[in-house]
TORKOL-568987 format. One line per field, with one value per residue: residue number from 0; residue in three letters; x, y, z of N, C-alpha, C, O in turn. Coordinates in pm, whole numbers, plus 50000, padded with zeros to 5 digits. Example, Ala and Ser with C-alpha at 12.3 -4.5 7.8 and 13.67 -1.06 7.14 Angstrom:
! TORKOL-568987
nr <- (0 1)
rest <- (ALA SER)
nu <- (51319 51285)
nv <- (49431 49775)
nw <- (50780 50708)
cau <- (51230 51367)
cav <- (49550 49894)
caw <- (50780 50714)
cu <- (51320 51290)
cv <- (49670 50003)
cw <- (50780 50787)
ou <- (51424 51341)
ov <- (49668 50114)
ow <- (50846 50804)
END
This chain:
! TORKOL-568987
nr <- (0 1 2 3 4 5 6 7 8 9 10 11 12 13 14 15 16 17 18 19 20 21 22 23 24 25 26 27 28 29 30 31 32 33 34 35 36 37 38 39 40 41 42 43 44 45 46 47 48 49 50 51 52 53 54 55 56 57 58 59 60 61 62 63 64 65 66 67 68 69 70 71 72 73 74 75 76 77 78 79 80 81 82 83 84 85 86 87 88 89 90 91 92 93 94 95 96 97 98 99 100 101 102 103 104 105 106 107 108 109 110 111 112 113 114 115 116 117 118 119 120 121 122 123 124 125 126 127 128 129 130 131 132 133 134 135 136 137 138 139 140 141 142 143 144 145 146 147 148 149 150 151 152 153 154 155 156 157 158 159 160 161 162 163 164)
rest <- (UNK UNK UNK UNK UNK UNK UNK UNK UNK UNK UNK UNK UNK UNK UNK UNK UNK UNK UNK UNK UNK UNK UNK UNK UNK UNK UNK UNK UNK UNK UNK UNK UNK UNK UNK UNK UNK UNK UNK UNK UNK UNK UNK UNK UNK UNK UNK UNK UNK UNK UNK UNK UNK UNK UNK UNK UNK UNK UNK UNK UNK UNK UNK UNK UNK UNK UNK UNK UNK UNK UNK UNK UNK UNK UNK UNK UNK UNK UNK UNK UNK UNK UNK UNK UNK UNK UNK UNK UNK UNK UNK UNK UNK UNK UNK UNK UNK UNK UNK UNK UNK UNK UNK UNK UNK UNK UNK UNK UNK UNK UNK UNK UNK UNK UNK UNK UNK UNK UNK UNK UNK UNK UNK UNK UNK UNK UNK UNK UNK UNK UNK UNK UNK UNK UNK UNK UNK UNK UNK UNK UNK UNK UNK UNK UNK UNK UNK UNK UNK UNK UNK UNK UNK UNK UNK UNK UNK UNK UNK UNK UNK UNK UNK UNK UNK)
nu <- (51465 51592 51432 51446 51427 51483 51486 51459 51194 50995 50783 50494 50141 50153 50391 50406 50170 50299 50473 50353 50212 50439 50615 50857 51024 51110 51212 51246 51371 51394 51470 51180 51047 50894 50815 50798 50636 50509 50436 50506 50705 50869 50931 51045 51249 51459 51520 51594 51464 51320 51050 50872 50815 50777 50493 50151 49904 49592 49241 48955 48616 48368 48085 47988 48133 48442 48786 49031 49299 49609 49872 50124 50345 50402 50211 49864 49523 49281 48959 48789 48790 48828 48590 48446 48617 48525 48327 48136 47973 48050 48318 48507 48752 48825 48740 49025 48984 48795 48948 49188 49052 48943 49164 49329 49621 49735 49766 49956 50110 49945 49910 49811 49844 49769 49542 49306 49042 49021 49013 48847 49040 49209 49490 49693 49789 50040 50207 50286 50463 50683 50922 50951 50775 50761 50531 50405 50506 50358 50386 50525 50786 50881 50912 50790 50932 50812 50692 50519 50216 50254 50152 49893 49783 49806 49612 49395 49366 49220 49326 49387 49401 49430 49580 49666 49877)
nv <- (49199 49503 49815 50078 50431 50661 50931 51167 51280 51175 51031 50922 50861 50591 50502 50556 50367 50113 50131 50114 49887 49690 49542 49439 49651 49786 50189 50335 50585 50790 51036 51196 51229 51479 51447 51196 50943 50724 50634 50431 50258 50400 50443 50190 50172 50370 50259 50019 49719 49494 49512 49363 49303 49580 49694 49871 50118 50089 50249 50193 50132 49913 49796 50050 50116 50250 50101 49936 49807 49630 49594 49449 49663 49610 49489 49529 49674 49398 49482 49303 49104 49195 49286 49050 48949 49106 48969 49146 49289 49492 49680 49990 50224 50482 50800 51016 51238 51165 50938 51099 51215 51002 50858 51028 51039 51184 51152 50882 50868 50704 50500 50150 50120 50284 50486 50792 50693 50375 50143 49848 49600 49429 49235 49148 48762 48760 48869 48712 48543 48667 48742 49008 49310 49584 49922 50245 50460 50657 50885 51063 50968 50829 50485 50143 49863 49558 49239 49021 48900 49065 49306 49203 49169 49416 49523 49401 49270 49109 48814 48771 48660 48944 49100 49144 49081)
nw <- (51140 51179 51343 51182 51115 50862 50834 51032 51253 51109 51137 50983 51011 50925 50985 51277 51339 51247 51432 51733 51672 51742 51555 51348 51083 50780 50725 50417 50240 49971 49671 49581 49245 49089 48808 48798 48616 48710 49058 49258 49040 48997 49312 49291 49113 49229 49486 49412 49461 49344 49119 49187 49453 49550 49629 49539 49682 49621 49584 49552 49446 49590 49508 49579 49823 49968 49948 49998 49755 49748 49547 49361 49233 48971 48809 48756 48879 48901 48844 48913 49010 49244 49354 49368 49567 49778 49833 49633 49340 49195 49119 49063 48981 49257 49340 49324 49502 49682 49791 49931 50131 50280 50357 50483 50350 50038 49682 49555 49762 49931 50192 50302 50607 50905 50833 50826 50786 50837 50607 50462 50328 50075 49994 49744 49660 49562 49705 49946 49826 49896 50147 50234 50187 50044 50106 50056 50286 50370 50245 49953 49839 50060 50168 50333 50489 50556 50633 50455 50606 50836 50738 50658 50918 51029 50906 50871 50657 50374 50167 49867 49492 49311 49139 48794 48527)
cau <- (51481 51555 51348 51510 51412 51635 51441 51405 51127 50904 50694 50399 50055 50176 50490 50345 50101 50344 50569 50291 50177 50576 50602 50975 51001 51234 51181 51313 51336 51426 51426 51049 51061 50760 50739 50776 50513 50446 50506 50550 50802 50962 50971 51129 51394 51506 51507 51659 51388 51254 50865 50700 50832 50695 50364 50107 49808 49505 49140 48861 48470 48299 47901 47981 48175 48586 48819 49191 49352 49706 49927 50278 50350 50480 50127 49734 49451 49179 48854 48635 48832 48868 48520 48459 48722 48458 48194 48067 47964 48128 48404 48556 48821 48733 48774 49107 48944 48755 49039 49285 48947 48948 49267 49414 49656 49816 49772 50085 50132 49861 50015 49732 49850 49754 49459 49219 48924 49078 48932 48843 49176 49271 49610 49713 49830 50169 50287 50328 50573 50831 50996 50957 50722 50781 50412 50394 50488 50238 50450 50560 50932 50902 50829 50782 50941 50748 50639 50346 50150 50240 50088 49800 49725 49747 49499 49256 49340 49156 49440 49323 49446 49361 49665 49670 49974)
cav <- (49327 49634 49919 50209 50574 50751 51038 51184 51383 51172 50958 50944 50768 50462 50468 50539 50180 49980 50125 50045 49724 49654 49484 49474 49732 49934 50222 50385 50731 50870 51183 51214 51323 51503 51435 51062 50876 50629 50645 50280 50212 50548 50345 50019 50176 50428 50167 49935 49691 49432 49581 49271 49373 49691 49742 50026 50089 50175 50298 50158 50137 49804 49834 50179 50062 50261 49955 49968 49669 49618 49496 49486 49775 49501 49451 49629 49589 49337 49505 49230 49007 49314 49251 48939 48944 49189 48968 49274 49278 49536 49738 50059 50324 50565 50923 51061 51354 51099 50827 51129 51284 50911 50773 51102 51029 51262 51015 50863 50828 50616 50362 50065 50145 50455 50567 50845 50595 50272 50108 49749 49606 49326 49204 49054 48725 48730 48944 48575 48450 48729 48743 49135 49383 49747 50022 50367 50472 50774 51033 51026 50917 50714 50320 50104 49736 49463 49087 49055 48857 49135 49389 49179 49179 49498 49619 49295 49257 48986 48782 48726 48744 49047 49165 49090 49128)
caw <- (51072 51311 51321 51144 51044 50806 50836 51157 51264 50977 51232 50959 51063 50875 51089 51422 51350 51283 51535 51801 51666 51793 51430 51284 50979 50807 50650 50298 50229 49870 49650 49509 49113 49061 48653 48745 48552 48816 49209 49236 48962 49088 49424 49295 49078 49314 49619 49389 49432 49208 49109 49211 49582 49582 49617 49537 49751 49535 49657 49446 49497 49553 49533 49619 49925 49921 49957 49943 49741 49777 49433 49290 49095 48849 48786 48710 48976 48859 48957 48901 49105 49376 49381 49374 49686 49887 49824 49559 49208 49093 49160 48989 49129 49368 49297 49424 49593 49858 49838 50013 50199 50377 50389 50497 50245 49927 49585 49561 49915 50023 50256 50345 50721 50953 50710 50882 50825 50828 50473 50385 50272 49998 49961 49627 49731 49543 49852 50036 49755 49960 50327 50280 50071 50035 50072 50078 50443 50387 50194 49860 49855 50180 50195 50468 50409 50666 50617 50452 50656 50927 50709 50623 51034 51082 50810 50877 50479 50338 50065 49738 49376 49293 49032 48675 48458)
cu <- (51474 51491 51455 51386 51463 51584 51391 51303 50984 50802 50551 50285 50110 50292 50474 50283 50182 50471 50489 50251 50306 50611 50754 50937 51123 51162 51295 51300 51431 51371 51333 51078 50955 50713 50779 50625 50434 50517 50592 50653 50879 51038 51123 51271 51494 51535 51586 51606 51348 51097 50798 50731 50764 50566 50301 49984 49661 49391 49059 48695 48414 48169 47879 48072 48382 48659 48953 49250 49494 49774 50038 50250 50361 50315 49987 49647 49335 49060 48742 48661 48852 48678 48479 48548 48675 48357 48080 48049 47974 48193 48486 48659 48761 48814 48883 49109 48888 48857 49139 49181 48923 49032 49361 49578 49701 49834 49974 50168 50050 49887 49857 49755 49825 49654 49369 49132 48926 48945 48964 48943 49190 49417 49664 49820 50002 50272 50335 50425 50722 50896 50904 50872 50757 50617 50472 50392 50406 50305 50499 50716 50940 50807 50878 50813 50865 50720 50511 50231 50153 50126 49947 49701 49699 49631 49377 49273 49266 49294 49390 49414 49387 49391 49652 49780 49979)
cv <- (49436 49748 50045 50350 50616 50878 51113 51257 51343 51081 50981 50866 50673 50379 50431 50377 50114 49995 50038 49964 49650 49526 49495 49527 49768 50045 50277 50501 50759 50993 51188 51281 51334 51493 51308 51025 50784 50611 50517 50237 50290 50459 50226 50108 50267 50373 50054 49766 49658 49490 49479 49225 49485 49682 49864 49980 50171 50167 50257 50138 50026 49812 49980 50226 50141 50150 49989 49832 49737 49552 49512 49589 49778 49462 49555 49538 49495 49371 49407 49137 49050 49267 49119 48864 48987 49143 49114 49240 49357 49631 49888 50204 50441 50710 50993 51153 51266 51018 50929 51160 51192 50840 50868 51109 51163 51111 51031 50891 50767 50532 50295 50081 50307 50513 50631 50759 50457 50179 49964 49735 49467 49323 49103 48939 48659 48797 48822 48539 48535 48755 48872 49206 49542 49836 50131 50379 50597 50873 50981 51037 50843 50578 50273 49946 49649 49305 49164 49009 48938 49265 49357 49158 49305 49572 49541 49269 49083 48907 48690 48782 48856 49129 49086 49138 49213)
cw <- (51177 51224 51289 51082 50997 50796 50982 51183 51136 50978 51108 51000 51024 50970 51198 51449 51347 51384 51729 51793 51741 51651 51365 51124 50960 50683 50503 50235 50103 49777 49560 49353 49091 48901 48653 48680 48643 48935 49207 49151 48989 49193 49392 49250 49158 49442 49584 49398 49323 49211 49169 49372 49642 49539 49626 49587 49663 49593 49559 49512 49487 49613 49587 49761 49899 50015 49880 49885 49728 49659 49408 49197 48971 48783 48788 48840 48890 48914 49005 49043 49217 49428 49428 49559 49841 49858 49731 49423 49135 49160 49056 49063 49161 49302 49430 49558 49687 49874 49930 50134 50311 50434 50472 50456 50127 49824 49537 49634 50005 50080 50342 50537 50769 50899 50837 50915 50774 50727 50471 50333 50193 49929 49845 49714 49700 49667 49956 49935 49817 50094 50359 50142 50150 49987 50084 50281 50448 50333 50046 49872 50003 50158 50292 50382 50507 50544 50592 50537 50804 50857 50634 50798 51087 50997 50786 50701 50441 50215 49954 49602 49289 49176 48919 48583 48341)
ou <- (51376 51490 51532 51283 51555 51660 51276 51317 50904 50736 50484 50333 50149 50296 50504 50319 50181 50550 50540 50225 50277 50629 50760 50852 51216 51091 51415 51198 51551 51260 51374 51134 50886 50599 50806 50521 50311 50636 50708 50710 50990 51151 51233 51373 51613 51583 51644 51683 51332 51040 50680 50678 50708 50533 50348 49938 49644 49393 49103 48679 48390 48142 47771 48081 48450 48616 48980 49251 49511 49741 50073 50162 50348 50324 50011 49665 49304 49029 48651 48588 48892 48658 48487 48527 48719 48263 47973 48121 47932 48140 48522 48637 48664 48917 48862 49179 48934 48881 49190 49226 48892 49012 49459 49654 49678 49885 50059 50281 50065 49896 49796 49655 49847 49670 49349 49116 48850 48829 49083 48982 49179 49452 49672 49904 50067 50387 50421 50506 50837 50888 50820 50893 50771 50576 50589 50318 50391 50275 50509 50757 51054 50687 50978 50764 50851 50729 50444 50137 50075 50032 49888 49580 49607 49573 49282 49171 49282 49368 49363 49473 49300 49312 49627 49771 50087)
ov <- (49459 49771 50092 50336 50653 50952 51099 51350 51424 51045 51077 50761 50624 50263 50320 50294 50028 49905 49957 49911 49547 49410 49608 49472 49783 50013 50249 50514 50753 51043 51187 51391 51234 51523 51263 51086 50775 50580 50502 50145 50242 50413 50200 50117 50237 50455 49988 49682 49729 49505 49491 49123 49490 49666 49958 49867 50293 50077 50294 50132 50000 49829 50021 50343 50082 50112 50037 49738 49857 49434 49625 49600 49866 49388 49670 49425 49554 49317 49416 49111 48974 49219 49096 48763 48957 49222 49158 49149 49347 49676 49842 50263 50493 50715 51015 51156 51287 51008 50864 51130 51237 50771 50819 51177 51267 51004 51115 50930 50768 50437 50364 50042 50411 50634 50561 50726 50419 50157 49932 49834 49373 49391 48982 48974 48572 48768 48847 48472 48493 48878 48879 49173 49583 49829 50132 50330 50638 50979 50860 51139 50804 50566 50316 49907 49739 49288 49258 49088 48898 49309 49442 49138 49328 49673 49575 49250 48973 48999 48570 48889 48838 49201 48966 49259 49245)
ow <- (51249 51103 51372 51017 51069 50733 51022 51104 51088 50880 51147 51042 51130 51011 51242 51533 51435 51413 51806 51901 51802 51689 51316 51053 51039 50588 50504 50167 50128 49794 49444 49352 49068 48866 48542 48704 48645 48935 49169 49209 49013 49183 49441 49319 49151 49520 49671 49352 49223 49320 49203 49415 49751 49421 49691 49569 49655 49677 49450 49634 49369 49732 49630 49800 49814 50124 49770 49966 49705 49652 49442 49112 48885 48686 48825 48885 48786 49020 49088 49139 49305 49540 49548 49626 49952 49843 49772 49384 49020 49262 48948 49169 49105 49235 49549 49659 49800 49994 50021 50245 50421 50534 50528 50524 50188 49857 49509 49606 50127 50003 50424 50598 50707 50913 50936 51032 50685 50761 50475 50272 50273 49833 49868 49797 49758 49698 50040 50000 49799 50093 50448 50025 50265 49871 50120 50366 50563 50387 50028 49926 50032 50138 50350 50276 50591 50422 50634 50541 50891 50924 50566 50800 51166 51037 50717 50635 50495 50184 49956 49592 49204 49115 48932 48561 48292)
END
């Protein structure tokens, strides 16, 4: 997969990592609708993208602990099992105001790569049933496509089922 930009000048943290990891990527840049209902399904159908390709990167609290899990958009996070995943006993989401405050991030542009304070990461492990998954490259209307098992190295992600239909 060659490395493309279709956006020039749009180098976001998420980019930069996996441009220096030297990691093949591409990215995907379309036009953000701000009264979509959901980024992620936004993503797929505008990208053209089946949903259970794209993934959304969500921020959640385990034992008090913020902790990014990773899921198809095609799917809901399981917190118990998010827990359960961080060694935790219980898990619930994190309040958007610290999930952008740490990820340096904008919700519904959180991309699991590049984050200010690089967060605990679980990767649902349907992301192995595909060559290629699609995150948030850090902006809302840009995704980043990579192997998952590249984007489970660079974020130390742990790979667990984590999504529930």
């Amino acid at each position: 997969m060659a490395k493309k930009n279709r956006r020039q000048g749009s180098a976001t943290p998420a980019i930069v990592a996996a441009t220096e990891a030297g990691i093949p990527f591409e990215t995907h840049a379309y036009e953000h609708d701000a009264a979509a209902a959901s980024f992620g399904e936004e993503a797929a159908e505008a990208l053209g993208v089946p949903a259970e390709r794209v993934f959304k990167t969500l921020v959640a609290e385990v034992d008090g602990a913020l902790t990014v899990a990773v899921v198809p958009v095609s799917a809901s996070l399981d917190l118990k099992a998010l827990a359960s995943a961080r060694g935790g006993k219980r898990a619930v989401m994190a309040d958007p105001a610290a999930a952008e405050r740490t990820t340096g991030y904008v919700r519904g542009g959180i991309s699991p790569l590049g984050q200010r304070k690089p967060l605990p990461t679980v990767l649902d492990t349907s992301a192995g049933e595909h060559p290629t998954i699609c995150v948030s490259a850090g902006r809302r209307g840009l995704e980043i496509e990579l192997a998952p098992g590249d984007l489970a190295a660079l974020t130390g992600a742990v790979l667990a089922p984590v999504a529930r239909a």
